[in-house]
Backbone as CSV, one residue per row, in Angstrom:
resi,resn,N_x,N_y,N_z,CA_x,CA_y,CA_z,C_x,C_y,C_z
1,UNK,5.177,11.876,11.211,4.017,12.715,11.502,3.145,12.073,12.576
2,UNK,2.735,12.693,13.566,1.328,12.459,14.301,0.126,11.931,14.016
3,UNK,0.086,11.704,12.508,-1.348,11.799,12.113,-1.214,10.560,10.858
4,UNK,-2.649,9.983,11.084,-2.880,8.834,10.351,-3.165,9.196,8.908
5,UNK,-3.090,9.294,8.190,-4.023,9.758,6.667,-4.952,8.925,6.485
6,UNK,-5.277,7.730,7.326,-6.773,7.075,6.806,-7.958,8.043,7.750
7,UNK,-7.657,9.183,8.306,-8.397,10.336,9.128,-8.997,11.228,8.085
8,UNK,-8.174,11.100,6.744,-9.024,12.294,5.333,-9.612,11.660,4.906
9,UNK,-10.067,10.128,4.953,-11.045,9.006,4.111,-12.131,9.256,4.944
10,UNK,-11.847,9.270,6.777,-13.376,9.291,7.342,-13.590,10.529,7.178
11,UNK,-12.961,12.131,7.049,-13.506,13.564,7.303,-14.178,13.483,5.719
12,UNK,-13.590,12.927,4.947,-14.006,13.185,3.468,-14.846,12.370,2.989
13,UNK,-15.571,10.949,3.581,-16.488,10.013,3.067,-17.742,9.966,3.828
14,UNK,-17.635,10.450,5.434,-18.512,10.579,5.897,-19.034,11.265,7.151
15,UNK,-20.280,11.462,7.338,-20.457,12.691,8.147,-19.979,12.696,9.860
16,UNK,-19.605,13.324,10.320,-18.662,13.367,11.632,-19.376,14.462,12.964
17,UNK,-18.877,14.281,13.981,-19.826,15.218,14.921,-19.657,16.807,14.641
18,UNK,-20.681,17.012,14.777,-20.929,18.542,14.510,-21.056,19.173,16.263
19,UNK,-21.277,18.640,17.018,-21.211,19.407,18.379,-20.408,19.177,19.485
20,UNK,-19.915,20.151,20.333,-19.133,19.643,21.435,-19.459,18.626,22.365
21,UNK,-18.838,17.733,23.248,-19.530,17.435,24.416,-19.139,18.302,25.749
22,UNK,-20.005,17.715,26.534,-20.599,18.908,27.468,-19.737,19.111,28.576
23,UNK,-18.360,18.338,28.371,-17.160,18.532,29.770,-16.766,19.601,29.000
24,UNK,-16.169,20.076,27.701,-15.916,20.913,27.400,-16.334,22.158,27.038
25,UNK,-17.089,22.092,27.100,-18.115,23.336,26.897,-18.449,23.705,28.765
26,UNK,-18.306,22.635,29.532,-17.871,23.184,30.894,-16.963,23.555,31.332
27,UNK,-16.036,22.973,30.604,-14.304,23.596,30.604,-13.999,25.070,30.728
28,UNK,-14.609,25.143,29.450,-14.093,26.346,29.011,-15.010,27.606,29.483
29,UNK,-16.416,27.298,29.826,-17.124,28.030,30.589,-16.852,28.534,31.643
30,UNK,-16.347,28.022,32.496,-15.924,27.600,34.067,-14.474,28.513,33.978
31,UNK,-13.608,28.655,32.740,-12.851,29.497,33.048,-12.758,30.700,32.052
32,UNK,-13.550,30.441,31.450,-13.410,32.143,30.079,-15.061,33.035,30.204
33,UNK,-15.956,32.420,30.533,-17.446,33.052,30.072,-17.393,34.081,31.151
34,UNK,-16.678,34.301,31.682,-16.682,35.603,32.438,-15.410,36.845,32.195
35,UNK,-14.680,36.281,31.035,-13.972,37.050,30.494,-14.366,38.483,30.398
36,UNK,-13.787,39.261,30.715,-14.242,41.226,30.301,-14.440,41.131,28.658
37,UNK,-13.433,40.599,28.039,-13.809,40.951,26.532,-12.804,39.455,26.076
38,UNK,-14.141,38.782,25.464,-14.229,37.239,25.015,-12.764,37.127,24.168
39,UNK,-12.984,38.040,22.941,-12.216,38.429,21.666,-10.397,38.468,22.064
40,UNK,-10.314,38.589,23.286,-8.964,38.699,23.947,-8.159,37.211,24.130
41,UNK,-9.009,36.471,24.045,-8.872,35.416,24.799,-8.792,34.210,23.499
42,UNK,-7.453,33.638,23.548,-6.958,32.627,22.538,-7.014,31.280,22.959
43,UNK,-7.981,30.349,21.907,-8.205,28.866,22.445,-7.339,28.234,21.428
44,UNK,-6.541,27.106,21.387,-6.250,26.414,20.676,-6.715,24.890,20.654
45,UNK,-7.275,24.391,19.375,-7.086,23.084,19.638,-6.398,22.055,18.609
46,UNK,-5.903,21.263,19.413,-4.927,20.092,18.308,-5.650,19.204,17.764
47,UNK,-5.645,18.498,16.499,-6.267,17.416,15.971,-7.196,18.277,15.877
48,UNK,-8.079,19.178,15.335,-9.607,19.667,15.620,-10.372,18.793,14.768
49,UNK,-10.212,18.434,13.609,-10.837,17.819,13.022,-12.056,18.361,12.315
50,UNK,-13.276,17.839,12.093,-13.952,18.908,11.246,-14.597,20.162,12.071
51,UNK,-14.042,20.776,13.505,-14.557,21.462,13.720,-15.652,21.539,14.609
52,UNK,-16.104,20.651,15.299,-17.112,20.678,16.157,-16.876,21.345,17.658
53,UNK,-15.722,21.305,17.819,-15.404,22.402,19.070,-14.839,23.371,18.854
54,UNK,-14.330,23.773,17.562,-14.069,25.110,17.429,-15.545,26.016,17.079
55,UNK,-16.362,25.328,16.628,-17.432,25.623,15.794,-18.316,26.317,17.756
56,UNK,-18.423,25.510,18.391,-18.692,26.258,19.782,-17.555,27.461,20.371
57,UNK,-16.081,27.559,20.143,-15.376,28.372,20.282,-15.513,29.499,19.976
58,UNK,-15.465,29.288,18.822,-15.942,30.446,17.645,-17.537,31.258,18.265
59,UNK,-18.498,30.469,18.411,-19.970,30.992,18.332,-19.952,31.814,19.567
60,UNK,-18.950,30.982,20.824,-18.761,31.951,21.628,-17.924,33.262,22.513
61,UNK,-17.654,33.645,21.392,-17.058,35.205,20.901,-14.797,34.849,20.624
62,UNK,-14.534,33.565,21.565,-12.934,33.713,21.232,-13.116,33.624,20.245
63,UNK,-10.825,33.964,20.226,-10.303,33.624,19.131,-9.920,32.457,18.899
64,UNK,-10.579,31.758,17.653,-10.365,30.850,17.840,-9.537,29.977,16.936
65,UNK,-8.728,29.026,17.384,-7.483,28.298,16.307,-7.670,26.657,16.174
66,UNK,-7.129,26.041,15.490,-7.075,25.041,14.831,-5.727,24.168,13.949
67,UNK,-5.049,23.033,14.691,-4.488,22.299,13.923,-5.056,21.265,13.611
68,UNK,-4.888,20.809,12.242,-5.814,19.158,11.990,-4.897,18.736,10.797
69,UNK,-4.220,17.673,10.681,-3.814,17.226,9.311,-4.592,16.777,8.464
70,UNK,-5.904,16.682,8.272,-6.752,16.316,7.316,-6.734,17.255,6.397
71,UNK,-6.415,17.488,5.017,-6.940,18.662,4.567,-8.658,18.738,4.379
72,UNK,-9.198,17.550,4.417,-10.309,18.150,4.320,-11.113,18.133,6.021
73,UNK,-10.656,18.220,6.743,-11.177,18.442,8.268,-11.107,20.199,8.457
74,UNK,-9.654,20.558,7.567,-9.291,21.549,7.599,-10.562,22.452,6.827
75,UNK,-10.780,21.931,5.755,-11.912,22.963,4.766,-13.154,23.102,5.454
76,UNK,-13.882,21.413,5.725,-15.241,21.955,6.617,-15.007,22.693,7.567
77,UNK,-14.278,22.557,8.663,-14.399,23.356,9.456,-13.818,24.815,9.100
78,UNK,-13.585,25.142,8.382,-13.711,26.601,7.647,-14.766,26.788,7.340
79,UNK,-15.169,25.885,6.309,-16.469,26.138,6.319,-17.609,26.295,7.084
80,UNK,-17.872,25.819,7.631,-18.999,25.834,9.080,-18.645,27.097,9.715
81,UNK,-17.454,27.212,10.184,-17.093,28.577,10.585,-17.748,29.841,9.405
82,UNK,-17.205,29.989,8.618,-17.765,30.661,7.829,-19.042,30.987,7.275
83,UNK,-19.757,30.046,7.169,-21.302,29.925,7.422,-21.724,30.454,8.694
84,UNK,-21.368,29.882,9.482,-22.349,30.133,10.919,-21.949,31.143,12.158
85,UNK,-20.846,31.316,11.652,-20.142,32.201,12.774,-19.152,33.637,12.197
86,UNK,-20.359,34.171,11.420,-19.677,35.519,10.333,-18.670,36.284,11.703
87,UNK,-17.226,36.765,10.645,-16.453,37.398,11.290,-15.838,36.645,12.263
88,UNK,-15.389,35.650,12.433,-15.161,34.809,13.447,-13.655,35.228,13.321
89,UNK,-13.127,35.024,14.614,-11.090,35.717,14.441,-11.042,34.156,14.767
90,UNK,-9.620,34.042,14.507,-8.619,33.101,14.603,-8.293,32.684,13.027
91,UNK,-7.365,31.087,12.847,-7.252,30.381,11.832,-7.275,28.953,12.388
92,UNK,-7.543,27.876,11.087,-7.367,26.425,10.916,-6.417,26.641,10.536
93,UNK,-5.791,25.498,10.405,-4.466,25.518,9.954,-3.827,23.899,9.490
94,UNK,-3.451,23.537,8.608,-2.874,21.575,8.196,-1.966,21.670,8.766
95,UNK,-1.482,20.956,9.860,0.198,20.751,10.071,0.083,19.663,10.948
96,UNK,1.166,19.314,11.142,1.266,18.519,12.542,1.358,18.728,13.659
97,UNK,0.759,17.924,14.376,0.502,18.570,15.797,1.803,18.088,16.925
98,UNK,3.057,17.578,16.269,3.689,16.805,16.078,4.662,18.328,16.734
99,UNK,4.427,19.059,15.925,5.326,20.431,16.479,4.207,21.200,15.211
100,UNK,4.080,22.058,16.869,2.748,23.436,16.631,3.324,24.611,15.794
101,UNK,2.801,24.835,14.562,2.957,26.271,14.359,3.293,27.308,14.938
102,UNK,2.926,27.811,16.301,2.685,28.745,17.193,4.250,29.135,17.996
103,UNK,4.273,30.322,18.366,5.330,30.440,19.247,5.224,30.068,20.771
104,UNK,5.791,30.427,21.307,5.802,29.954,22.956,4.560,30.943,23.931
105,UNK,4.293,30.319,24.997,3.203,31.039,25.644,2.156,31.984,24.606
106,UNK,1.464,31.694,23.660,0.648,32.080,22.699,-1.021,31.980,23.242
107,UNK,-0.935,30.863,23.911,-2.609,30.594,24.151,-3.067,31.153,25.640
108,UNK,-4.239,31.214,25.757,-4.751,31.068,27.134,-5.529,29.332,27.266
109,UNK,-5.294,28.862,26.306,-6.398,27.758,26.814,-5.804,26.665,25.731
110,UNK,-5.417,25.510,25.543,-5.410,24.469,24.325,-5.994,23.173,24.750
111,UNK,-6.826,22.828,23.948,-7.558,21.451,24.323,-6.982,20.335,23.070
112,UNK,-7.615,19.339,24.049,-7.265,17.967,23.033,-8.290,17.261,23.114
113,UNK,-9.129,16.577,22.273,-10.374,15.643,22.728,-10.149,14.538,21.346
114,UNK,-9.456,13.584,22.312,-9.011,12.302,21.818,-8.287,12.261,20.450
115,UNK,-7.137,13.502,20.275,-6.634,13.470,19.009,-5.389,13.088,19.667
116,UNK,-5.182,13.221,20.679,-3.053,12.724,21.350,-3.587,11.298,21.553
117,UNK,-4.896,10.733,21.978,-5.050,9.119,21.743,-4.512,8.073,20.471
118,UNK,-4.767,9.185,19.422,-4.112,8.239,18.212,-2.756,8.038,17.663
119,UNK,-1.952,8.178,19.245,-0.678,8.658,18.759,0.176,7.306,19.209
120,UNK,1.451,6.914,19.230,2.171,6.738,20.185,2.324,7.304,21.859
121,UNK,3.230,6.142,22.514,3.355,6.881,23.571,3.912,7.973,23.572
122,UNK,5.201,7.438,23.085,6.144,8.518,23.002,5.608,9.828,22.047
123,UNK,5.231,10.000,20.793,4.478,10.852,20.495,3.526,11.421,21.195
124,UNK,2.679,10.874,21.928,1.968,11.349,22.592,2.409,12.565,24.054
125,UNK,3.768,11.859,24.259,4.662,13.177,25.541,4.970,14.409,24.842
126,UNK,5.631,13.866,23.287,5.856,15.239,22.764,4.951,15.918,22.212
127,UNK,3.580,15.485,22.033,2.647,16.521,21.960,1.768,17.400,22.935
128,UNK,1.645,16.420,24.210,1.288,17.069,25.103,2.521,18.291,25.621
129,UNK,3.561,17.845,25.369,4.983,18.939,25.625,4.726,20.011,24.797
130,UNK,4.492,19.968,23.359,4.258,20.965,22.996,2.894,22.000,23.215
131,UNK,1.706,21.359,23.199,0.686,21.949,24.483,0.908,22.991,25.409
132,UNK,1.688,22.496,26.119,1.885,23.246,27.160,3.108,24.225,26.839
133,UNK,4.011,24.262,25.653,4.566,25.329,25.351,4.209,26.396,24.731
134,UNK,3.530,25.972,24.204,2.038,27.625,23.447,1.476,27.745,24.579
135,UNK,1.201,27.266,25.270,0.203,27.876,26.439,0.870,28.939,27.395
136,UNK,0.133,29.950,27.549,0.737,31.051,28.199,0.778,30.519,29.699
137,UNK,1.196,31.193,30.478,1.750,30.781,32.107,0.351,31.105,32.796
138,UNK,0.335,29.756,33.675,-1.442,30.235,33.970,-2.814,30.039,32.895
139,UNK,-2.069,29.315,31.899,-3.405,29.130,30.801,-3.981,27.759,31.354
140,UNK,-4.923,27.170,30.551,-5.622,26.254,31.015,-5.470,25.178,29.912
141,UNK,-4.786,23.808,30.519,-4.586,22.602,29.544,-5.846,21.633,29.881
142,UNK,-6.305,21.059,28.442,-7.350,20.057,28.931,-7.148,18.902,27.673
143,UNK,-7.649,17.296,28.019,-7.272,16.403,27.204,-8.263,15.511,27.827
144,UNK,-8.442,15.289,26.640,-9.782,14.072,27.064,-9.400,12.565,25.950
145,UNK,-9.045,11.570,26.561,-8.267,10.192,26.062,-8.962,8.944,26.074
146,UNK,-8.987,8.323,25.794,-9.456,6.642,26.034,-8.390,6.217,26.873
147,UNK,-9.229,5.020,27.975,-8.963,4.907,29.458,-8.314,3.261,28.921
148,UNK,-7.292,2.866,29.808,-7.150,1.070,29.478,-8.601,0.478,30.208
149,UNK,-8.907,-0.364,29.798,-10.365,-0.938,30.391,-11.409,-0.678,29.574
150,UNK,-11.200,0.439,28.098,-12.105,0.790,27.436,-12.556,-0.376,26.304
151,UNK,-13.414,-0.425,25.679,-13.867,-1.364,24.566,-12.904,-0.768,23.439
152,UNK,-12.186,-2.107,23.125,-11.637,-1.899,22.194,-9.870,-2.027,22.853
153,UNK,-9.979,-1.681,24.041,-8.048,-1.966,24.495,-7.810,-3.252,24.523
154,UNK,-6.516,-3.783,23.908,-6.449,-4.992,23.845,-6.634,-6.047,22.955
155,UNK,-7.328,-5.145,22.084,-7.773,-5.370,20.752,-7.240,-5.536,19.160
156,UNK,-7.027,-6.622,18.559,-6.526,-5.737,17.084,-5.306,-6.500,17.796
157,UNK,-4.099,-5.556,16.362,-2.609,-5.981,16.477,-2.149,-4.791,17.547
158,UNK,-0.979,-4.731,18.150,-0.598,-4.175,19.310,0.879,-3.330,18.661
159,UNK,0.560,-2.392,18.545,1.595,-1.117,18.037,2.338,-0.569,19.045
160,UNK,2.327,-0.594,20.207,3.219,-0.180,21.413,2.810,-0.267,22.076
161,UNK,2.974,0.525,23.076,2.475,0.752,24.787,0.967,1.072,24.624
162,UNK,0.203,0.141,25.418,-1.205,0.551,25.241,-1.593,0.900,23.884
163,UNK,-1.027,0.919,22.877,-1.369,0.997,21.499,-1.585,-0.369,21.109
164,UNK,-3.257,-0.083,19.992,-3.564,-1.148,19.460,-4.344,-0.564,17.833
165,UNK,-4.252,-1.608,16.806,-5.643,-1.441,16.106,-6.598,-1.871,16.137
166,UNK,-7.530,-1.445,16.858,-8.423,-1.635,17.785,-9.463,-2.725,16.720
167,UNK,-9.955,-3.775,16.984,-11.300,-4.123,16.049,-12.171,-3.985,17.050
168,UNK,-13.097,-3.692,18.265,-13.816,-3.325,18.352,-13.949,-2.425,19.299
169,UNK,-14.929,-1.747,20.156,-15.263,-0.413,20.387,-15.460,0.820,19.422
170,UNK,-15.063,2.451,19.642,-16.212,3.075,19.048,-14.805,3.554,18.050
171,UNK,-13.549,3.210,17.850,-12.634,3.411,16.958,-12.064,2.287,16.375
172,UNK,-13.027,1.030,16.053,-12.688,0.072,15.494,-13.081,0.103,14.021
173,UNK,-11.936,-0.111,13.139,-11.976,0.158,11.850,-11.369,1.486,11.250
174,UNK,-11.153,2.335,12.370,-10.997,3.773,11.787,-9.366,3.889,11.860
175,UNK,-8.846,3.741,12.664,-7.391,3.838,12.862,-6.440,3.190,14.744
176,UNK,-5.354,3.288,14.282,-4.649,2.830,15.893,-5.403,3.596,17.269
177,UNK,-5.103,3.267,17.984,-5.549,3.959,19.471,-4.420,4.066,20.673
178,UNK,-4.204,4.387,21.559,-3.511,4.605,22.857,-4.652,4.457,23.796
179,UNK,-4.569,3.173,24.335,-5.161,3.794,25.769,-4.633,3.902,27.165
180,UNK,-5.080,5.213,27.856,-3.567,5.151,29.610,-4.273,4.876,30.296
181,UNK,-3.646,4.254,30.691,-3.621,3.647,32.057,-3.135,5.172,32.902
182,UNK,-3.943,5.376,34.083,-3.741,6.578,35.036,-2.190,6.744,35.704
183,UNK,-1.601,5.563,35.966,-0.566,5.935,36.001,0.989,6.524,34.927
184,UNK,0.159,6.587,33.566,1.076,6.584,32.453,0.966,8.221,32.524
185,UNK,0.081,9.083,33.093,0.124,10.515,33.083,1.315,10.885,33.970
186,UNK,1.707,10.260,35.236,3.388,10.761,35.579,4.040,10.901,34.391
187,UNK,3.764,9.821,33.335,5.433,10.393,32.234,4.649,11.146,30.843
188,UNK,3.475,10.773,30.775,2.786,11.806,29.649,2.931,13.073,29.764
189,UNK,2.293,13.411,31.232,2.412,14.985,31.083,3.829,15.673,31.609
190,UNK,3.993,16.914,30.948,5.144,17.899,30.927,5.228,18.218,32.836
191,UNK,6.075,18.759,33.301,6.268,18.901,34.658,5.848,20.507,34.904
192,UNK,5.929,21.422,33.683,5.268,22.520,33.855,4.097,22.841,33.764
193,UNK,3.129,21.770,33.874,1.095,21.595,34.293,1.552,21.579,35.831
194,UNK,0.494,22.064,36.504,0.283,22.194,37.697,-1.062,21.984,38.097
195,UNK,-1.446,21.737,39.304,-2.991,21.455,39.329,-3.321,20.871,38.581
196,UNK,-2.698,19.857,38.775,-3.841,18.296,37.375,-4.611,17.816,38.120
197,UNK,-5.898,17.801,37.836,-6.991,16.992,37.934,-7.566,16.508,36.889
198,UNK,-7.773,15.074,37.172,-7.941,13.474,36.458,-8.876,12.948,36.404
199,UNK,-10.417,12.485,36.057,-11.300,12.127,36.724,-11.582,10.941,35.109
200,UNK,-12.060,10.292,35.303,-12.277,9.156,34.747,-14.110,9.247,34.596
201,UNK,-14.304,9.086,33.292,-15.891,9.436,32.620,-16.030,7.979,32.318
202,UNK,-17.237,7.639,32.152,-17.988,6.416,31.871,-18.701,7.012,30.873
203,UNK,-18.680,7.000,29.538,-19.346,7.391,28.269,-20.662,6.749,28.183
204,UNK,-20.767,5.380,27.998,-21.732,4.268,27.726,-21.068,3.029,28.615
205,UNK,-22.414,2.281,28.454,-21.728,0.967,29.057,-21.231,0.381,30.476
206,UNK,-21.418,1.270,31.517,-21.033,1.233,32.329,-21.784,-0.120,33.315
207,UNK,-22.765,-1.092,32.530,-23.347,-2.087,33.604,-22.657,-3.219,32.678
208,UNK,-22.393,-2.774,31.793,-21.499,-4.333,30.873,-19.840,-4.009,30.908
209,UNK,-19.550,-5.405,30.212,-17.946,-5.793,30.091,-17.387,-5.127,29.629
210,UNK,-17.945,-4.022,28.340,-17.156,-3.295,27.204,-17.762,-1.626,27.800
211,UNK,-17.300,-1.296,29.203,-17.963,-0.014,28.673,-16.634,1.030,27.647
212,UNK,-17.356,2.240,27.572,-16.281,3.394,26.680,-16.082,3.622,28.062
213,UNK,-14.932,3.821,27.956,-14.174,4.607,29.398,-13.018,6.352,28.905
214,UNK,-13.116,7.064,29.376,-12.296,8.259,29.011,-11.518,9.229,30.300
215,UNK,-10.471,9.494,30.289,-10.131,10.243,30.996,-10.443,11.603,30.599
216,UNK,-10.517,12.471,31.778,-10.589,13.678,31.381,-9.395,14.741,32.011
217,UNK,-8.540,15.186,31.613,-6.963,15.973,32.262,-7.382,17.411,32.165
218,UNK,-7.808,18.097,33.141,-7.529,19.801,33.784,-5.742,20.046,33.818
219,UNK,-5.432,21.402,34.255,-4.108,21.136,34.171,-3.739,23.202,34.162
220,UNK,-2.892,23.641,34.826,-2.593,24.720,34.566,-1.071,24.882,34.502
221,UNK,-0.605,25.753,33.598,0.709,26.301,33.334,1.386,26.673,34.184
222,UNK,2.096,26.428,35.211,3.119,27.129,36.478,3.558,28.255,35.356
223,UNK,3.785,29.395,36.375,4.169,30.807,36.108,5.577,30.680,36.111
């Protein structure tokens, strides 16, 4: 499986982000808020976790979907949905993100925000592979990762390629990490993204030794 199970100890012991950050909520602005009719328009995201970017998905009119292996990442964010966003279309869903529920070309849009980081490398190709096979032709891929150079790479015991268990930075204690190096996206991503653009975020930290570093991956489906 894709997925750690010490991920249902943190969704289930303690409280987790409730809001998007603001590349994605530009993301998806920049290519859906001018949609004719919102409700048409299918987002997926992998790893969602308790919901904090579907919970903006949702509020703003898509349909909106969800894989997370937590079962309880899976319930709050039902819940919250259900509370705050009456009538909301789509589903959550437990599985692995490992291989998607979904059939082929299904989405207009699937995001990732640092859930293919906790993977392997190699796991990590076949999930971004599968990404881009729900995604309809012309949909919009986005992934946001921990960068090598980040606090915390290098760290801990060393599980593969750029994989570590990190002891410090902002996923130390919680579980393994991946971090790429910019040239590891030649073999990460699938050859059917087109228009990748890459840009490298400075989270915190950027005048000291340990800053958070993140990539951010645009990306469209060749037709």
């Amino acid at each position: 499986m894709a997925w750690d199970s010490n991920w249902e100890e943190v969704f289930s012991s303690r409280p987790w982000g409730k809001y998007p950050g603001e590349d994605l909520i530009r993301f998806v602005a920049r290519r859906f808020f001018s949609a004719p009719d919102r409700s048409q328009i299918k987002i997926l995201e992998v790893g969602s976790g308790t919901g904090a970017n579907l919970w903006f998905i949702a509020r703003e009119g898509f349909q909106t979907f969800g894989v997370e292996g937590s079962p309880s990442g899976v319930r709050i964010s039902k819940e919250r949905l259900n509370d705050e966003v009456p009538n909301w279309q789509g589903n959550i869903i437990e599985a692995d993100i490992l291989t998607l529920p979904f059939s082929d070309n299904e989405f207009d849009a699937v995001i990732d925000v640092e859930a293919v980081s906790c993977n392997s490398f190699d796991h990590s190709k076949k999930i971004y592979s599968e990404m881009a096979r729900v995604l309809k032709p012309n949909g919009h891929f986005y992934s946001r990762c921990f960068s090598t150079g980040c606090d915390g790479d290098k760290s801990g015991e060393s599980l593969g390629r750029h994989f570590y268990l990190p002891t410090t930075g902002p996923m130390a204690g919680i579980g393994p990490v991946r971090y790429t190096a910019q040239e590891d996206f030649d073999e990460l991503l699938p050859e059917c993204l087109a228009d990748i653009e890459i840009d490298q975020m400075v989270l915190r930290g950027n005048l000291t030794e340990t800053p958070i570093l993140e990539w951010l991956v645009n990306a469209q489906k060749r037709t």
